[in-house]
C-alpha positions as CSV (number, residue, x, y, z in Angstrom):
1,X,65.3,-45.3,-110.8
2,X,64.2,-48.9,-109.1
3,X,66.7,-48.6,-106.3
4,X,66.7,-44.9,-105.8
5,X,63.1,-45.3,-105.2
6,X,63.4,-48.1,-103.0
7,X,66.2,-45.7,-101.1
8,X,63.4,-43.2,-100.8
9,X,61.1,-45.4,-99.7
10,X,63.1,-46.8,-96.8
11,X,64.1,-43.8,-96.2
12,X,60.7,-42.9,-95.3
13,X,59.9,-45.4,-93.4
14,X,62.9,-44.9,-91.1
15,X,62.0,-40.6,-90.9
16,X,58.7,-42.3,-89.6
17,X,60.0,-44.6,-87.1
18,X,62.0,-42.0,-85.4
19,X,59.1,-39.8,-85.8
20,X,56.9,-42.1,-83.9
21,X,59.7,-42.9,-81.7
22,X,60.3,-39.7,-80.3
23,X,56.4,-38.9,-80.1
24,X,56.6,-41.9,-78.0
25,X,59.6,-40.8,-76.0
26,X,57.9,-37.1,-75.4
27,X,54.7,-38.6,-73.9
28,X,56.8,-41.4,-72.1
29,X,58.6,-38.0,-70.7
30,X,55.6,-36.3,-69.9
31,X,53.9,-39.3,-67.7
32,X,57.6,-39.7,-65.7
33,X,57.4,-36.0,-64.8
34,X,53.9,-36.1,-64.0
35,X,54.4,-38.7,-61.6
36,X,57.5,-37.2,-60.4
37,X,55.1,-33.7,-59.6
38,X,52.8,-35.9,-57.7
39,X,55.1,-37.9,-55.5
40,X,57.0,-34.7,-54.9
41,X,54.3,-33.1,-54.0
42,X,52.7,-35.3,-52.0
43,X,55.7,-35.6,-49.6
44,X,55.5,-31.9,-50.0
45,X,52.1,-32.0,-48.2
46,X,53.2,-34.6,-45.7
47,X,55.6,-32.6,-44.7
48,X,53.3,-29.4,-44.5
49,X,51.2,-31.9,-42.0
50,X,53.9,-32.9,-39.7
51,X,54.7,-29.7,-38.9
52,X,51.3,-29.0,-38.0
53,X,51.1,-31.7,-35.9
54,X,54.2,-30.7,-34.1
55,X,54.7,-27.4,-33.6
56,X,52.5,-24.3,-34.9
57,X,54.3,-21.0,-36.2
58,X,54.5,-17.9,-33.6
59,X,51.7,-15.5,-34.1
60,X,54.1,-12.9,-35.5
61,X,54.6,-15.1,-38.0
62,X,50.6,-15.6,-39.0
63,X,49.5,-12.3,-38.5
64,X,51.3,-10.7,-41.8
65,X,50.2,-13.9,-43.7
66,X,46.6,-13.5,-42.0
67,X,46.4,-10.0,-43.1
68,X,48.1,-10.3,-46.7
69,X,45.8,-13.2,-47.5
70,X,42.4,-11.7,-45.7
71,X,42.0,-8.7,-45.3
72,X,44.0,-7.3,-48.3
73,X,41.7,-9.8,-50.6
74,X,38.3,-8.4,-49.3
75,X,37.4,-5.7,-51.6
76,X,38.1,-7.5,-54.7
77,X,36.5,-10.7,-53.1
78,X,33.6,-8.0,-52.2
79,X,33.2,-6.2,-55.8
80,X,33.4,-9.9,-58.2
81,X,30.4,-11.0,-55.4
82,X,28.7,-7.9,-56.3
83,X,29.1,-8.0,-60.3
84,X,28.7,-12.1,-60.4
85,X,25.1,-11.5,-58.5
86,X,24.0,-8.8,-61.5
87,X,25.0,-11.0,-63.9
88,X,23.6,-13.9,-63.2
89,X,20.2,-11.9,-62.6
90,X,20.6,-10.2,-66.0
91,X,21.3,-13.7,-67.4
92,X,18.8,-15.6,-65.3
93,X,15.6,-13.1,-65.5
94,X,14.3,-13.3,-69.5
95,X,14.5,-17.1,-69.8
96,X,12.2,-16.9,-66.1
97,X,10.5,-14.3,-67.5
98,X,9.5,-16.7,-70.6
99,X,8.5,-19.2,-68.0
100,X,6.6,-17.3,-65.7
101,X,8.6,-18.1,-63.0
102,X,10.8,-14.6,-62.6
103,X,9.3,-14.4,-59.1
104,X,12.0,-17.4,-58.3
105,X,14.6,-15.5,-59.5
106,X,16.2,-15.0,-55.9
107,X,15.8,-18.4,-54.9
108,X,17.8,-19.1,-58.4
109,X,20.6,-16.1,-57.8
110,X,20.9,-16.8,-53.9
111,X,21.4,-20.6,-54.7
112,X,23.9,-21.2,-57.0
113,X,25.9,-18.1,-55.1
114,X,26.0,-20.1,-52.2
115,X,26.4,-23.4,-53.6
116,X,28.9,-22.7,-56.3
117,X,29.8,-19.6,-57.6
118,X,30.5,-17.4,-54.4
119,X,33.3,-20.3,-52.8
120,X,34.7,-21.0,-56.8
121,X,34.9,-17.7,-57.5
122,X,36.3,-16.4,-54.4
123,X,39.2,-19.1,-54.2
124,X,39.8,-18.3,-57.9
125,X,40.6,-14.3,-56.9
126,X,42.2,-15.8,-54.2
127,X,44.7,-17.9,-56.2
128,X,45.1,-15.2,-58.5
129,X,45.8,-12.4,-56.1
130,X,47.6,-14.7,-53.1
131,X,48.6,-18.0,-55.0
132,X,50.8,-16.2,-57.7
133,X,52.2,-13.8,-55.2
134,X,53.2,-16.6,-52.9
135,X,54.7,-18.5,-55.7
136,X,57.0,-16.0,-57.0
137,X,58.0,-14.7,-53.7
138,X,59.2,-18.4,-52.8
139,X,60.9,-18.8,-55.9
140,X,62.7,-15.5,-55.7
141,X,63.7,-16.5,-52.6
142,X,65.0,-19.9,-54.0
143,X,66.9,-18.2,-56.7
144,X,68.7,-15.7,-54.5
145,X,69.4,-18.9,-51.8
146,X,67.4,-17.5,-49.2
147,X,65.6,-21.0,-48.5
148,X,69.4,-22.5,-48.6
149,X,70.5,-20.1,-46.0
150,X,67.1,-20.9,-44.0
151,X,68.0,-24.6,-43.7
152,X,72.1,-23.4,-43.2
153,X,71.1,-22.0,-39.7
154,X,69.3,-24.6,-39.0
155,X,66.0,-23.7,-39.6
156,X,63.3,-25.2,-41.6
157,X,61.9,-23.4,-44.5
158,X,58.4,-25.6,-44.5
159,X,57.8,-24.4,-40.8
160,X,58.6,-20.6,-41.6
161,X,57.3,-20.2,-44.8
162,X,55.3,-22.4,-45.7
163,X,53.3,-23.7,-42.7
164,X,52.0,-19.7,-42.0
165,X,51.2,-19.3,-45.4
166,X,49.0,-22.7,-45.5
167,X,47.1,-22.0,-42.0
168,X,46.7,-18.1,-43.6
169,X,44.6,-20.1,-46.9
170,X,42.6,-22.2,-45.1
171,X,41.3,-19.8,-42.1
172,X,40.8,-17.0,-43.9
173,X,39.3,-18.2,-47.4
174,X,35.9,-19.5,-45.3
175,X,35.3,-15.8,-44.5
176,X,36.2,-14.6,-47.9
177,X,33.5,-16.9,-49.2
178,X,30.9,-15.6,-46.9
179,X,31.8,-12.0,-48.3
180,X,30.9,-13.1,-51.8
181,X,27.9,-14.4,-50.7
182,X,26.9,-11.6,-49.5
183,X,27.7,-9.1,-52.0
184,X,26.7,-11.6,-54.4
185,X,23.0,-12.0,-52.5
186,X,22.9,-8.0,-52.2
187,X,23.9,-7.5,-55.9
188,X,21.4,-9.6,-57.0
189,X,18.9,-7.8,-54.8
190,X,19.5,-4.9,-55.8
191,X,19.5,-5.1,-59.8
192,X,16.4,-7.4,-59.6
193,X,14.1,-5.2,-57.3
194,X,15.2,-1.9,-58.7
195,X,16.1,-2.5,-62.4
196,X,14.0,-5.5,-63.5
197,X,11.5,-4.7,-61.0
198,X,10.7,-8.2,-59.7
199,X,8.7,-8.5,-56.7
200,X,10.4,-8.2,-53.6
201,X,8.4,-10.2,-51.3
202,X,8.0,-13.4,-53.4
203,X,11.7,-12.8,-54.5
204,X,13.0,-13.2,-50.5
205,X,10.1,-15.7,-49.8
206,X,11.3,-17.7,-52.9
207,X,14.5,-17.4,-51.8
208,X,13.5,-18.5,-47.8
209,X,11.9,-21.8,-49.1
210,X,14.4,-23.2,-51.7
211,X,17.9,-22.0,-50.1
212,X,18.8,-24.1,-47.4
213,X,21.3,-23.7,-44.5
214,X,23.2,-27.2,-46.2
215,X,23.8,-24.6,-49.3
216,X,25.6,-23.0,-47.4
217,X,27.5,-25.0,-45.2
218,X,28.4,-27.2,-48.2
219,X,30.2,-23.8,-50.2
220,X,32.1,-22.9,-47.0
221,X,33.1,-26.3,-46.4
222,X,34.3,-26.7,-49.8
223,X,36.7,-23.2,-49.6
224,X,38.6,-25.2,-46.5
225,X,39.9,-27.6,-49.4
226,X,40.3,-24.9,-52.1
227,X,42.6,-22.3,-49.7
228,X,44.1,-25.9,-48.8
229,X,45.1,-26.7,-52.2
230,X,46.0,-23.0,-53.2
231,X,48.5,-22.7,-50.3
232,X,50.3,-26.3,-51.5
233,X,50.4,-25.6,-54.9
234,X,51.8,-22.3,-54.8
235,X,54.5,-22.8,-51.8
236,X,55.5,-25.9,-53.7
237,X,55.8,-24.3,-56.7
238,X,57.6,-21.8,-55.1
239,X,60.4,-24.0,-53.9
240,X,61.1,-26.1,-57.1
241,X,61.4,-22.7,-58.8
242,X,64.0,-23.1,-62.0
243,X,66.9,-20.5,-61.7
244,X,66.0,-17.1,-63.5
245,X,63.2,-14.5,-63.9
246,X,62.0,-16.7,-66.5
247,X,61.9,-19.8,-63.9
248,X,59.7,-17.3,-61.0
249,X,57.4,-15.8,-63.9
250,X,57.1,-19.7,-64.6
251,X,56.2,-20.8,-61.3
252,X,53.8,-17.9,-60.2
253,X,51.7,-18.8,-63.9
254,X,52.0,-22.7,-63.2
255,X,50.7,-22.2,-59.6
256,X,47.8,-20.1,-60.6
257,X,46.8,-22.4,-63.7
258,X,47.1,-25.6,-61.3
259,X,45.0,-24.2,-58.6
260,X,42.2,-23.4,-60.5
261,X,42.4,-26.6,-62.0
262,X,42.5,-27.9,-58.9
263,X,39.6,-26.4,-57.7
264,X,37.3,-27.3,-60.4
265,X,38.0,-31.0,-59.7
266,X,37.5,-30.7,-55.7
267,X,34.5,-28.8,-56.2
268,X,33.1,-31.2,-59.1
269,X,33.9,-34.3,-56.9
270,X,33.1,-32.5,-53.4
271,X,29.6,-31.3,-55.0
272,X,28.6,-34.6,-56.4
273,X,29.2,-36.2,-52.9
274,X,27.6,-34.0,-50.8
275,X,24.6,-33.5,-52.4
276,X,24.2,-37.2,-53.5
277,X,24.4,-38.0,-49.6
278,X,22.3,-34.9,-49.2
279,X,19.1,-35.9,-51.1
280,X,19.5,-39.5,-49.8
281,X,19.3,-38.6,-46.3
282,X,16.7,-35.7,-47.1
283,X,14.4,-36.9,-50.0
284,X,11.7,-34.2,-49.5
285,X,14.1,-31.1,-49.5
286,X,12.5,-28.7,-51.5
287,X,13.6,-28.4,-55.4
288,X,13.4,-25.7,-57.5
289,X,11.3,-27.6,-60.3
């Protein structure tokens, strides 16, 4: 019984060690191909940037992606502007209300539309609607060795298919955000004065003193960097697309989860810079409280 047990018990200990071995291995794994992902797409980007600074695609080339990334997105850009600026009145107006201060309701609505919710929310459509699509069309095309025959005449793919795509993302998602804005401002409008029945002239006068025009420059200028980051992400997970239906439904879901990420983190780190500079320079801007 003595040396059975002690069998046992070595036994054990060995299950354990290659238990914490491989657990070690797996996360060792995960950290090479995470750096692998960055350096790969970092060179990805470089090369995205040279052929900017080269050469520009022909317009018949940017016009689909123009029109496939702009004006095909507006009206669902236009109708999640409209419902976001219901909802945040409905959600905003009873704690006001409880704080006498639903007459600042507009400045509250109009506010974080422009600042946050109208450039997040429209590159978050964006990279569901565009991002996904571009990503599986590029990896359908890798699977079928359209991007092989690309390079085989002599052509590059980042310059045809990638490059329009990119220029289409970053152009057109600053007017996208505007359209949430506005829909999102008109929404708002509209359920507060004729549903909760605030008053319209302190709402827009409200709205005149505590939005400024940096609110709104600061949530355009932030949607260059998200359509930027949308357009990398997806093309490049487009191109390392892993052979198989399975591999293109994998890449369109990993582009759409990454950009999103992705935005959160460039607006978190784009906000807290702007506004920090902001305040410093301009110390008597007016606050809401």
């Amino acid at each position: 019984m003595s040396s059975g047990s002690t069998t046992a018990r070595n036994n054990g200990r060995q299950s354990l060690t290659v238990a914490i071995a491989d657990s070690v291995a797996d996360w060792g794994g995960a950290v090479i191909d995470a750096v692998e992902t960055i350096g790969d797409l970092s060179l990805f980007t470089v090369r995205v940037f040279s052929w900017l600074m080269l050469r520009l695609p022909k317009a018949e080339t940017l016009l689909p992606n123009f029109y496939q990334v702009g004006v095909l997105s507006l009206p669902v850009i236009a109708l999640t502007g409209t419902f976001i600026g219901m909802v945040l009145a409905v959600q905003s107006y009873f704690t006001f209300r409880d704080l006498d201060l639903e007459t600042r309701l507009g400045a509250v609505i109009n506010m974080t539309l422009v600042r946050e919710l109208g450039p997040v929310l429209a590159a978050t459509m964006l990279a569901g609607r565009v991002g996904s699509a571009m990503a599986a069309e590029l990896g359908t095309m890798r699977v079928t060795e359209q991007i092989d025959a690309l390079e085989s005449m002599g052509s590059d793919p980042i310059h045809f298919l990638v490059v329009p795509r990119f220029l289409a993302c970053i152009l057109m998602i600053p007017t996208l955000t505007i359209m949430a804005d506005f829909m999102g401002v008109v929404g708002g409008y509209v359920y507060s004065i004729h549903i909760l029945n605030i008053n319209e002239h302190h709402y827009w006068k409200n709205s005149e003193t505590f939005v400024q025009n940096f609110d709104l420059f600061s949530g355009i200028f932030k949607s260059f960097f998200f359509g930027g980051a949308i357009a990398l992400i997806s093309c490049y997970r487009g191109f390392h697309c892993t052979p198989g239906a399975e591999g293109v439904g994998r890449a369109a879901t990993a582009a759409f989860v990454w950009s999103f990420v992705m935005i959160l983190a460039i607006d978190l780190t784009l906000g807290r810079m702007m506004y920090t500079i902001y305040y410093e320079w301009f110390p008597n801007a007016s606050k809401l409280f």
